[in-house]
ZAMAR-835498 format. One record per residue (C-alpha): residue in one letter; x, y, z. Coordinates in steps of 0.02 Angstrom, whole numbers, plus 50000, padded with zeros to 5 digits. Layout:
<atoms>
+---+-------+-------+-------+
! r !    xx !    yy !    zz !
+---+-------+-------+-------+
! a !     X !     Y !     Z !
...
+---+-------+-------+-------+
</atoms>
This chain:
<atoms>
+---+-------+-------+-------+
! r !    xx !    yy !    zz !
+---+-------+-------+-------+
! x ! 47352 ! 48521 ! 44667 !
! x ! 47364 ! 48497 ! 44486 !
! x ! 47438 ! 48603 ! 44366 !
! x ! 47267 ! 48669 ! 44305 !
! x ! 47227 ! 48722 ! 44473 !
! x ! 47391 ! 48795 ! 44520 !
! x ! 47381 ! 48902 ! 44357 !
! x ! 47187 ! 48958 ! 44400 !
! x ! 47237 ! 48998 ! 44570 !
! x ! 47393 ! 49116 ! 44515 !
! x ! 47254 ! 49203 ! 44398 !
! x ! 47139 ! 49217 ! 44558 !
! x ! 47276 ! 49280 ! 44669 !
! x ! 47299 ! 49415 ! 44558 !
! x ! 47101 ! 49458 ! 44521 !
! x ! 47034 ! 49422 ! 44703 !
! x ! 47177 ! 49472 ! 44824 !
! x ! 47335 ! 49584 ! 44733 !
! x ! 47250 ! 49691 ! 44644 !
! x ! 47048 ! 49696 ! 44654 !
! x ! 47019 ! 49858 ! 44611 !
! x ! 47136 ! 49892 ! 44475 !
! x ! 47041 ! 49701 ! 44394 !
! x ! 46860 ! 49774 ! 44432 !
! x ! 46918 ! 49907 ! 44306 !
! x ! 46976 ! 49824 ! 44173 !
! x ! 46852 ! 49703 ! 44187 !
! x ! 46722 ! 49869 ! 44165 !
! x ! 46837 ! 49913 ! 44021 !
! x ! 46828 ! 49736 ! 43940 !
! x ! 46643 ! 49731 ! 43968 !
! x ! 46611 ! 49906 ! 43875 !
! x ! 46735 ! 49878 ! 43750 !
! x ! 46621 ! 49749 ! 43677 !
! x ! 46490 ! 49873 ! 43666 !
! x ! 46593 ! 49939 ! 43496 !
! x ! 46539 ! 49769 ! 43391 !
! x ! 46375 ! 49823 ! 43324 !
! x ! 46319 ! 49649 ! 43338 !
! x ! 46360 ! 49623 ! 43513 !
! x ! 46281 ! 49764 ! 43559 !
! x ! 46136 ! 49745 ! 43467 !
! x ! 46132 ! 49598 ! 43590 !
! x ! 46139 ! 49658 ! 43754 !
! x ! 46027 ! 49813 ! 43677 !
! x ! 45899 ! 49706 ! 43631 !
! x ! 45858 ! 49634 ! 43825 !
! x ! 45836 ! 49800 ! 43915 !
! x ! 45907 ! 49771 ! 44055 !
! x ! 46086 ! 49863 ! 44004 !
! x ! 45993 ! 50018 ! 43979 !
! x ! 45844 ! 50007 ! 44120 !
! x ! 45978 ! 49939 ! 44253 !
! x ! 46130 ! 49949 ! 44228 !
! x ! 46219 ! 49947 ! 44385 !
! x ! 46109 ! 49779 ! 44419 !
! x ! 46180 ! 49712 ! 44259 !
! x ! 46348 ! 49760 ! 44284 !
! x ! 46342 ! 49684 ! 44453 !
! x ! 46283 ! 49518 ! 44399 !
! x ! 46417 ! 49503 ! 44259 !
! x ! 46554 ! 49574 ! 44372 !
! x ! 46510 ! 49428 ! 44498 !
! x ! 46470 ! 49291 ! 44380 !
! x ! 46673 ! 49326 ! 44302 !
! x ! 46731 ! 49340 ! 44480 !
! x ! 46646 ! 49178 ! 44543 !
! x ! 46696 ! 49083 ! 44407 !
! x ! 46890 ! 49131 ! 44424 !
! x ! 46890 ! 49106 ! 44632 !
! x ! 46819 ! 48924 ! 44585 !
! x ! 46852 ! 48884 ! 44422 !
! x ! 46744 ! 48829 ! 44280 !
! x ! 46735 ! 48639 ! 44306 !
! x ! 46671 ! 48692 ! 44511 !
! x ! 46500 ! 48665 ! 44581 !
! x ! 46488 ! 48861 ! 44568 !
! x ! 46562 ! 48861 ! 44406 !
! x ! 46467 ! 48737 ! 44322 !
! x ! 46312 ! 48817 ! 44368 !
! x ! 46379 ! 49010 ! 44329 !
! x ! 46417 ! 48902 ! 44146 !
! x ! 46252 ! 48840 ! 44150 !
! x ! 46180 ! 49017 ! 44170 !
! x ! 46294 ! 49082 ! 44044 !
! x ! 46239 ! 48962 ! 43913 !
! x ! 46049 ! 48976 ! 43943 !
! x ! 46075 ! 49183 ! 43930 !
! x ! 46174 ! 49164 ! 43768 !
! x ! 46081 ! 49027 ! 43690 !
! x ! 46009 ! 49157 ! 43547 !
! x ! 46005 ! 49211 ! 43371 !
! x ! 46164 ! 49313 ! 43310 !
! x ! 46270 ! 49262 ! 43455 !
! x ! 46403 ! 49163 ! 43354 !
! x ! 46554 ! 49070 ! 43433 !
! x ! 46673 ! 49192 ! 43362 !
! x ! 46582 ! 49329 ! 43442 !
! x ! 46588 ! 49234 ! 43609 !
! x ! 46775 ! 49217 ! 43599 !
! x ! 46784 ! 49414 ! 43596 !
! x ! 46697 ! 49425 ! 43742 !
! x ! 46806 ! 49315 ! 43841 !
! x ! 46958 ! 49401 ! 43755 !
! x ! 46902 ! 49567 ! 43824 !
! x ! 46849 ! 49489 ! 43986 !
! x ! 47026 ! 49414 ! 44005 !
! x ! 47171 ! 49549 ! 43902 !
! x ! 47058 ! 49704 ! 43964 !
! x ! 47086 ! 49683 ! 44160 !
! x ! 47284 ! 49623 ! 44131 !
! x ! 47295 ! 49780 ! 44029 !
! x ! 47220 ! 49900 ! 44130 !
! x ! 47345 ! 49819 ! 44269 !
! x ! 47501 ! 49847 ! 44166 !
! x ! 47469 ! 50007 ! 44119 !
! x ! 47398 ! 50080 ! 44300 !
! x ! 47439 ! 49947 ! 44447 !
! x ! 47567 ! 49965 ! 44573 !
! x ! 47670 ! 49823 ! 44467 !
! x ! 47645 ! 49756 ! 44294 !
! x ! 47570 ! 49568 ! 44296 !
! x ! 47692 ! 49445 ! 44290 !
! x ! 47717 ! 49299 ! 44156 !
! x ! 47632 ! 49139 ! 44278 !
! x ! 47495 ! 49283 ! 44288 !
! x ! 47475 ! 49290 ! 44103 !
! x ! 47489 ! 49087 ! 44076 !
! x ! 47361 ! 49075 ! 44208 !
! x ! 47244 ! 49201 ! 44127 !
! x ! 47246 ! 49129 ! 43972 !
! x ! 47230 ! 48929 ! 44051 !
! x ! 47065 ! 49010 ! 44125 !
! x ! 47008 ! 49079 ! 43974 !
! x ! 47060 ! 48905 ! 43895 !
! x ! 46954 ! 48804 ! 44023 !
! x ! 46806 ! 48945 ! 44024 !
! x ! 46779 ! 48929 ! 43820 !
! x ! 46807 ! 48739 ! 43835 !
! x ! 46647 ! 48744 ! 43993 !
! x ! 46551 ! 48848 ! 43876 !
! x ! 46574 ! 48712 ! 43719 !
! x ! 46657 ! 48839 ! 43602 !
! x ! 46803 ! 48776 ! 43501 !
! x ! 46989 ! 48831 ! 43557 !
! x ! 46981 ! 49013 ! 43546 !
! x ! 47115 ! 49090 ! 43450 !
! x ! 47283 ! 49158 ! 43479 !
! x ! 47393 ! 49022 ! 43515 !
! x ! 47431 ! 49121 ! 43691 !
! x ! 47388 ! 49283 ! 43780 !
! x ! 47475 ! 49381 ! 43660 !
! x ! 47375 ! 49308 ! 43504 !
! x ! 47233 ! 49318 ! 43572 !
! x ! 47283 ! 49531 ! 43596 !
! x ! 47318 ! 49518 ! 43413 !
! x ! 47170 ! 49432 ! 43367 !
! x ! 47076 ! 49543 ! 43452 !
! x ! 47130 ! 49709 ! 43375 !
! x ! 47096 ! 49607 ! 43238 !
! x ! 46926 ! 49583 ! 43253 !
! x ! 46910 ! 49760 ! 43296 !
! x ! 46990 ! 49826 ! 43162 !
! x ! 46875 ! 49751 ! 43054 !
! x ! 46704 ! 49748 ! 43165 !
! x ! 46719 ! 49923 ! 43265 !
! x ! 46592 ! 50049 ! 43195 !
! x ! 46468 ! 50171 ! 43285 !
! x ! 46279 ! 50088 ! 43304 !
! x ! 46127 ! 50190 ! 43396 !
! x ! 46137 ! 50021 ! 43510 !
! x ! 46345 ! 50051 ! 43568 !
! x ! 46277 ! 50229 ! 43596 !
! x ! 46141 ! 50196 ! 43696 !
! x ! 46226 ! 50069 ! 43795 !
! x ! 46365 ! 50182 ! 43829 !
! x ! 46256 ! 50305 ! 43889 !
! x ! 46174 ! 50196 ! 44019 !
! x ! 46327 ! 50123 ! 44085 !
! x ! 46490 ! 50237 ! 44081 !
! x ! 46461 ! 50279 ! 44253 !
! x ! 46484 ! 50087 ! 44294 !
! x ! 46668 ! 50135 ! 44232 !
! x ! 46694 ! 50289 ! 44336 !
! x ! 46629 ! 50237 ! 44505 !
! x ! 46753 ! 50102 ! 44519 !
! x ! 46892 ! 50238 ! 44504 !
! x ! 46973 ! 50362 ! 44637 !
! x ! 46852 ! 50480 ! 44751 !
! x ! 46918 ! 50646 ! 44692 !
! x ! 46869 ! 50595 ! 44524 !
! x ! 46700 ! 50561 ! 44543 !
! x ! 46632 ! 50742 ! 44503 !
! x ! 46710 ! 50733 ! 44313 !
! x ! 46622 ! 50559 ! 44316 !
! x ! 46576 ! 50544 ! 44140 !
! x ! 46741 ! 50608 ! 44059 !
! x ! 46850 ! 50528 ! 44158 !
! x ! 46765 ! 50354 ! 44116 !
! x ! 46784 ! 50422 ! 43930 !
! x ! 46975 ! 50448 ! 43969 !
! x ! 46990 ! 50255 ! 44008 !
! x ! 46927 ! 50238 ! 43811 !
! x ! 47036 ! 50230 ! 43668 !
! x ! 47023 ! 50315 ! 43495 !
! x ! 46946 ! 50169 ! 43381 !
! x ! 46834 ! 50132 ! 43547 !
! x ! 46773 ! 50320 ! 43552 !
! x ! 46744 ! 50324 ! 43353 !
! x ! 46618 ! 50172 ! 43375 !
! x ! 46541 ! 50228 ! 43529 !
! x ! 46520 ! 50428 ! 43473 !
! x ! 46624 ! 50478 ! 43632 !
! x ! 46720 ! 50640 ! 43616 !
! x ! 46897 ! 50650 ! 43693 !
! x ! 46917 ! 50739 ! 43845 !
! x ! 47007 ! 50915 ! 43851 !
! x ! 47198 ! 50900 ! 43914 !
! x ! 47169 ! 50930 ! 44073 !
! x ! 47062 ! 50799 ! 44127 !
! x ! 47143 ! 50656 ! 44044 !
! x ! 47299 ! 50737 ! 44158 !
! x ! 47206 ! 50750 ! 44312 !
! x ! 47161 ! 50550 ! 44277 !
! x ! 47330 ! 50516 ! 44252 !
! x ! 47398 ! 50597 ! 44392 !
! x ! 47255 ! 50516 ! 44512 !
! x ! 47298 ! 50339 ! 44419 !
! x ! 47484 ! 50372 ! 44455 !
! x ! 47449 ! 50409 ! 44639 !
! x ! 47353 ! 50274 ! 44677 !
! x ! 47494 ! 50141 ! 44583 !
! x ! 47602 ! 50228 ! 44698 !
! x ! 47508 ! 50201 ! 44848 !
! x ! 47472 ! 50031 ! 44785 !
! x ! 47678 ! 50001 ! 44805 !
! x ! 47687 ! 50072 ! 44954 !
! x ! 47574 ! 49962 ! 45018 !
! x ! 47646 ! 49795 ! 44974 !
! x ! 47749 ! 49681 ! 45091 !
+---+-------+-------+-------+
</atoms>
């Protein structure tokens, strides 16, 4: 095994078999965080199929992420998930810097969401690995190095970006609309009634400004907490 592999397969280990779950959620969060960047989501607005299908959509970016971090980008699979990913992206106003921000928030989103809610917080292999597979994804994808330097960076460079490029758009609106239930049906059962404002708990202030999402009254965000708590707790419990 080389040391490309070994660091892909800690990253998988963590996504695919410690904590699924608490990664399908941040990788929801990463995937609607983008939705704040008018010109991203001017993007995925443009296509129709975020707003028309949403749960299809989701699906097929949820297991084009997942395939290509079980097998790596430079795998029969992931050469051809790359292949798909270029041909979809391969349009006017999608700019390599933009790209970059989508694999940031495809790979700090899920490790964040695992810190801050997972039965443990993700260890440092965990975060090398994450950001080798990022590495190895923008390399697959022909974009140069993204930036950062390491995980953290890239966090930085991130907030960033968002500093600067976060505003409200009728697109990040309508796209939000369509899809926050993508968020909330990936969490805890008894939390599926309060569906849309406990997916608009998971947001945070500068990503509710650009989106037009108000913030839930105090006591949902502390029924989602406790429910988040519980299951981290179970989580625990759980391990070996």
């Amino acid at each position: 095994m080389t040391g490309a592999d070994g660091a892909r397969n800690a990253y998988a280990r963590l996504v695919l078999e410690t904590m699924p779950q608490e990664s399908k959620v941040g990788l929801t969060l990463g995937f609607i965080r983008t939705f704040g960047i008018p010109a991203i989501a001017t993007v995925l607005h443009g296509t129709g199929r975020m707003t028309t299908d949403p749960r299809a959509r989701g699906k097929a970016t949820g297991a084009a992420m997942f395939a290509l971090i079980e097998h790596g980008p430079q795998s029969a699979e992931g050469r051809r998930v790359v292949a798909e990913l270029r041909r979809i992206h391969d349009r006017p106003g999608i700019t390599p810097e933009l790209m970059h921000y989508v694999l940031a928030c495809f790979t700090v989103c899920p490790l964040r969401f695992i810190d801050a809610h997972g039965p443990r917080a993700v260890g440092e292999a965990e975060r090398d690995a994450a950001h080798a597979f990022q590495l190895a994804l923008a390399d697959a994808l022909g974009l140069p190095e993204p930036p950062g330097g390491d995980l953290a960076g890239v966090a930085r460079w991130m907030a960033e970006v968002e500093s600067r490029d976060f505003a409200p758009s009728p697109e990040g609106r309508a796209l939000w609309a369509a899809t926050g239930g993508l968020l909330a049906n990936r969490l805890p059962g008894p939390l599926a009634p309060l569906a849309p404002a406990v997916a608009a708990t998971l947001l945070d202030g500068p990503l509710r400004a650009a989106l037009g999402v108000r913030r839930p009254g105090a006591p949902v965000r502390l029924l989602v907490g406790l429910a988040l708590r519980a299951r981290a707790r179970s989580g625990r419990r759980g391990r070996p």
